[in-house]
C-alpha positions as CSV (number, residue, x, y, z in Angstrom):
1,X,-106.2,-74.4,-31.3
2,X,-109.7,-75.5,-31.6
3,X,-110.6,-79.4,-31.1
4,X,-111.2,-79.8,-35.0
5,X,-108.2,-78.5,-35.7
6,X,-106.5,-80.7,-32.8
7,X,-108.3,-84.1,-34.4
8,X,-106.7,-83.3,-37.0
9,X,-103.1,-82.4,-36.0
10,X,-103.2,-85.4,-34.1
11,X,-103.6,-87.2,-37.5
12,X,-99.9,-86.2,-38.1
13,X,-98.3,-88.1,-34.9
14,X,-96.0,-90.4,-35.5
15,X,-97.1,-94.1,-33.7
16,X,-93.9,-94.6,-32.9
17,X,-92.0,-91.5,-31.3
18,X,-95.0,-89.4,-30.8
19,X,-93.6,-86.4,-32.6
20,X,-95.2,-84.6,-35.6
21,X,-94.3,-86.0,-38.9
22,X,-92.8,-84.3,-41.3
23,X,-92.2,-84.8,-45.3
24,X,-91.3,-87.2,-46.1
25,X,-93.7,-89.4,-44.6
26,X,-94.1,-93.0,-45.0
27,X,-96.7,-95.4,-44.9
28,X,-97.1,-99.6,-45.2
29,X,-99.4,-101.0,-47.8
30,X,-102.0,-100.5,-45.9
31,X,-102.4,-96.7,-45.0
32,X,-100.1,-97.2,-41.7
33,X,-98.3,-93.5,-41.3
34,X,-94.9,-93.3,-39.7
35,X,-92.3,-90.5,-40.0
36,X,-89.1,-90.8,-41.9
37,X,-86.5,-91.0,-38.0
38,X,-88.6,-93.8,-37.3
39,X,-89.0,-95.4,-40.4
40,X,-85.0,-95.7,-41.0
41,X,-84.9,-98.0,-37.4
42,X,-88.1,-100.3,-38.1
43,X,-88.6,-102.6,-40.9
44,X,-92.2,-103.8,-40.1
45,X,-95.4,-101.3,-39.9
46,X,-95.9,-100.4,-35.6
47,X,-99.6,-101.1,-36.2
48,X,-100.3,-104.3,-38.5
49,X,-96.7,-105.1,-38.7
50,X,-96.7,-105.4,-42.3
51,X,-93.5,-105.3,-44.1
52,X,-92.5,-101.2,-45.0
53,X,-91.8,-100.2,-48.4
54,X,-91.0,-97.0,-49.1
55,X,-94.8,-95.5,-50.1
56,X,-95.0,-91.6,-49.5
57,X,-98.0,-91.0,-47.5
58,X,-99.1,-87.7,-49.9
59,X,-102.6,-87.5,-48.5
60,X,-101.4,-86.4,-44.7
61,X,-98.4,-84.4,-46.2
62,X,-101.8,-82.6,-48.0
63,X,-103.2,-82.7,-44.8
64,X,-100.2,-80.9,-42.6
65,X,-100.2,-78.0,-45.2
66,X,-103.6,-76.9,-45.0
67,X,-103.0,-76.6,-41.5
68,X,-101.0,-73.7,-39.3
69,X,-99.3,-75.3,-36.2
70,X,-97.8,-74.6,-33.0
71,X,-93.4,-74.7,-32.2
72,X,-92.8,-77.5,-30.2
73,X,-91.7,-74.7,-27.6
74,X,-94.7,-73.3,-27.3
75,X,-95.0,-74.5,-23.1
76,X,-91.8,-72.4,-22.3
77,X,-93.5,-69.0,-24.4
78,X,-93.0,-69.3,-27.8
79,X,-96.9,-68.4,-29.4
80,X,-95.5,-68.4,-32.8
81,X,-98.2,-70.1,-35.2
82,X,-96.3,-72.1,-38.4
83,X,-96.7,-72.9,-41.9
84,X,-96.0,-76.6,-41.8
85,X,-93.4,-76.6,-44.3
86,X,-91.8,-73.9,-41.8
87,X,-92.1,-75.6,-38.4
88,X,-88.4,-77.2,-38.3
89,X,-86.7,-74.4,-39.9
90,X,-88.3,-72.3,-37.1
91,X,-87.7,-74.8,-33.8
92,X,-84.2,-75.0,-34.8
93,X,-83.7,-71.5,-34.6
94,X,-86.4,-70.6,-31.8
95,X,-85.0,-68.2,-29.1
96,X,-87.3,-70.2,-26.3
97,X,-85.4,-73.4,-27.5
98,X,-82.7,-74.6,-24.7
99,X,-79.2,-73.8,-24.7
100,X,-76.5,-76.0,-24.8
101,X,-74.6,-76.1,-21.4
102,X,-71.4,-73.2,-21.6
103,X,-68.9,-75.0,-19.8
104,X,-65.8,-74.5,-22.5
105,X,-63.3,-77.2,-23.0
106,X,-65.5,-80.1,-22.4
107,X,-68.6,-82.0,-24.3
108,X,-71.3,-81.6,-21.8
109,X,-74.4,-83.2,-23.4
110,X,-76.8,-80.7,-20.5
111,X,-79.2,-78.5,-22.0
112,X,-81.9,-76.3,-20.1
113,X,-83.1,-72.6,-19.9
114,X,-80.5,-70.0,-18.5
115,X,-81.4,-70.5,-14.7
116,X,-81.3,-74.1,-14.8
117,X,-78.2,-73.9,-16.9
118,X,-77.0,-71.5,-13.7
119,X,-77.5,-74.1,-11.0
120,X,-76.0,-77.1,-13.2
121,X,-72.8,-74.8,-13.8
122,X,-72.6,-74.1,-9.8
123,X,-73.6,-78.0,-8.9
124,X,-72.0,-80.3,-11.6
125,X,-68.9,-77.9,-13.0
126,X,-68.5,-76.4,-9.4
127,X,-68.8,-73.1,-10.8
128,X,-68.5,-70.3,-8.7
129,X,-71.4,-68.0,-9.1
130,X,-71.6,-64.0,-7.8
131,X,-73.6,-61.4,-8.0
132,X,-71.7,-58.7,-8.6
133,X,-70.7,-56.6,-11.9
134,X,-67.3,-56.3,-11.2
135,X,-64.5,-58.8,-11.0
136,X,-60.9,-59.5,-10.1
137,X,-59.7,-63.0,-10.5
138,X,-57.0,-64.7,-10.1
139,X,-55.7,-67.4,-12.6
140,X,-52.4,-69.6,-10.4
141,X,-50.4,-72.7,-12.1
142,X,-47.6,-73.9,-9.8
143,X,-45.7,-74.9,-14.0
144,X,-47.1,-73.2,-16.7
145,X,-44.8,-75.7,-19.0
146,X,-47.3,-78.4,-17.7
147,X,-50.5,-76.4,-18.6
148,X,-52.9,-78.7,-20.6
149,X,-54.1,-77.5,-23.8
150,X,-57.7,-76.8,-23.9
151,X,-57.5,-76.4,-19.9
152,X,-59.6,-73.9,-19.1
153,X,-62.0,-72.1,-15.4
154,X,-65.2,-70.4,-16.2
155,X,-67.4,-67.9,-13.3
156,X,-70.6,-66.8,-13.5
157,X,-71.6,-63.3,-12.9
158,X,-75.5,-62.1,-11.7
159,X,-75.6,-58.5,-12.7
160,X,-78.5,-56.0,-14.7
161,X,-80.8,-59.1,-14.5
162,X,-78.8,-61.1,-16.3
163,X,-75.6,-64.1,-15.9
164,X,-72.6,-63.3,-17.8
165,X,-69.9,-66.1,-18.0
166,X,-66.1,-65.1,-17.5
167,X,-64.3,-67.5,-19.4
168,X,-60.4,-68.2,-19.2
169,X,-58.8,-70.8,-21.7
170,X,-55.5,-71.5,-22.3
171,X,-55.1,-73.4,-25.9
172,X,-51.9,-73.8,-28.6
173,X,-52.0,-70.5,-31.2
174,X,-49.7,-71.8,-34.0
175,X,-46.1,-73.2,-31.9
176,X,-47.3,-70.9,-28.9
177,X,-49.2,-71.9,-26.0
178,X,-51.6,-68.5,-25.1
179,X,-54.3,-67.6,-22.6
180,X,-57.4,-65.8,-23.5
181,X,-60.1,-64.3,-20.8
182,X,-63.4,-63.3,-23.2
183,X,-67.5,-62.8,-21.4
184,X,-70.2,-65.0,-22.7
185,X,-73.5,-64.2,-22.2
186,X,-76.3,-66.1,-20.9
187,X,-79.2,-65.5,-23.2
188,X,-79.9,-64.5,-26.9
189,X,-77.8,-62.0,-29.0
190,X,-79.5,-59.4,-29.7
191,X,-79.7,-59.0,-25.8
192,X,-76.4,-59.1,-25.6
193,X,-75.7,-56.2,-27.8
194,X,-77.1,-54.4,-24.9
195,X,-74.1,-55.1,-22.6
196,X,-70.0,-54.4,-22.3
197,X,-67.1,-55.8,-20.8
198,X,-63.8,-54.7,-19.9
199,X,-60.8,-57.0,-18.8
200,X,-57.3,-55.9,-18.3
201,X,-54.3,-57.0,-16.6
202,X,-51.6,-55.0,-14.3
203,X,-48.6,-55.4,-13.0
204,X,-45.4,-52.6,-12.5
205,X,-47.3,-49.9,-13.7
206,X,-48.1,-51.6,-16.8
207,X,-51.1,-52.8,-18.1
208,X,-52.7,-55.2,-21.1
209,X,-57.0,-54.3,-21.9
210,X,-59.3,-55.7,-24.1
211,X,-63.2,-54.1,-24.6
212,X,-66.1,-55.9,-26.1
213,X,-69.6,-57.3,-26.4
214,X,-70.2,-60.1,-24.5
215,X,-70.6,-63.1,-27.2
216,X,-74.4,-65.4,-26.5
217,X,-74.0,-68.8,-25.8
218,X,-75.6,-69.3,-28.6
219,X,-72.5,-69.5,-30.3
220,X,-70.2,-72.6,-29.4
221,X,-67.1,-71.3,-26.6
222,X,-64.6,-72.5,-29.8
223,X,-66.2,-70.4,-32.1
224,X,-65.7,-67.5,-29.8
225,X,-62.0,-68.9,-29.0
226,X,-61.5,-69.0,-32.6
227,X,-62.0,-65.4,-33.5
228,X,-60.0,-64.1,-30.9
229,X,-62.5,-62.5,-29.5
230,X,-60.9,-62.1,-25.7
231,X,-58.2,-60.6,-24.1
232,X,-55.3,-62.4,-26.0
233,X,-52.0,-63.0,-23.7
234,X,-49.1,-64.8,-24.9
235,X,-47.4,-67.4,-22.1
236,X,-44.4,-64.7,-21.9
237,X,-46.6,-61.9,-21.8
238,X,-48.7,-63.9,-18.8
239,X,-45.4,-64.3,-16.5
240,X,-44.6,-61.0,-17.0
241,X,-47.6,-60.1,-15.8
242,X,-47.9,-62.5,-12.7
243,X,-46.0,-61.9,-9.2
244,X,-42.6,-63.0,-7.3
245,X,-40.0,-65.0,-9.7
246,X,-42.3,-65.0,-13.2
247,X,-42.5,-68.7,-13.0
248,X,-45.3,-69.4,-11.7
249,X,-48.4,-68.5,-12.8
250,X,-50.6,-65.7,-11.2
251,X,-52.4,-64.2,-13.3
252,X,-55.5,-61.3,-11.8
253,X,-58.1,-60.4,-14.4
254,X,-60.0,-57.3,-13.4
255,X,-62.8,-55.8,-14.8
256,X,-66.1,-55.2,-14.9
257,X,-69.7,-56.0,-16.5
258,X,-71.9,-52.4,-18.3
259,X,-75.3,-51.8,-19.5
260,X,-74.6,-49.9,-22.8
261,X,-77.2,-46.7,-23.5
262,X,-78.8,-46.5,-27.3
């Protein structure tokens, strides 16, 4: 960007938050700009602190269109040059925007890029983090009938160049309570079409499998849980499958992380 061109972007900051404003912008009676967020908290202009009204500031909407601008993501790689009527639409679906923290069954406000997201998971959620493509867990409750809905464990697996996240939930499906094990991975979609997953339990010679495409954090863990998207396993199903007097819990997933070949 040129330093014309920046004198004139600059013309578009709010006073207030800083940001860029976008239509519909408002201004006092006497030309004082301020963008719509900040003009719903404030009743008095920022600069001359004349009382607001609600005058649409046409001239620097004008302004913003002749212009092409930068995402707001452009420090972390994005090089995308916008339309100004198409910047939101684009930072809200930017693939260098942050992701949302993938820890399932809980509202964690953290957002970051994938390896800061990695170390959060390990530190805050005590994650356990390997580096491996492979994986046999195992899943224990002392009383399955005292199982928490929504409870749920997560692991993070370092394979191909990539993290994958092995997600366990247990949750109610219609009167029955059921466990589902389903891979997330740690990065856009279309990357993730590149990738499989196989999970399966044993036990007794007999066995329960599930195949897929690892789902992107992109999409929220309940989404995901909500299509049944996982290895599906009914609370009978799961004692069956565990050791000693089927009462307890112990549940092994095995499995395993592959690059698929177009």
């Amino acid at each position: 960007m040129d330093a014309s061109n920046s004198v004139l972007h600059n013309l578009l900051d709010c006073p207030v938050c800083m940001n860029t404003m976008f239509p519909p912008i408002r201004q006092c009676s006497n030309g004082h700009a301020l963008c719509s967020n900040c003009k719903s908290r404030v009743n008095r202009c920022p600069i001359c602190r004349d009382e607001l009204g609600n005058i649409r500031c046409l001239g620097l909407e004008k302004l913003g269109e002749s212009l092409e601008w930068p995402c707001k993501y452009l420090n972390v790689g994005c090089r995308d040059l916008l339309p100004y009527s198409n910047v939101i639409n684009h930072e809200l679906t930017c693939k260098f925007r942050p992701y949302n923290c993938p820890a399932v069954g809980v509202a964690c406000p953290i957002t970051g890029d994938v390896s800061f997201l990695v170390n959060h998971l390990k530190n805050d959620h005590r994650v356990n983090v390997f580096n491996s493509w492979t994986f046999n867990n195992l899943y224990t409750e002392s009383d399955p009938e005292e199982v928490l809905n929504n409870s749920w464990k997560i692991a993070v697996y370092d394979c191909f160049g990539y993290q994958f996240c092995l997600c366990f939930e247990v949750f109610m499906w219609g009167s029955s309570q059921v466990y589902i094990a389903y891979m997330r991975f740690m990065g856009e979609p279309e990357d993730a079409k590149r990738f499989g997953y196989r999970l399966e339990v044993c036990s007794s010679g007999k066995s329960l499998s599930w195949r897929s495409i690892p789902r992107s954090i992109r999409e929220p863990s309940i989404r995901v849980r909500e299509s049944l998207d996982g290895l599906i396993i009914r609370r009978d199903l799961a004692l069956f499958f565990s050791d000693g007097d089927k009462k307890q819990l112990k549940l092994a997933i095995s499995g395993y992380i592959c690059s698929i070949t177009t």
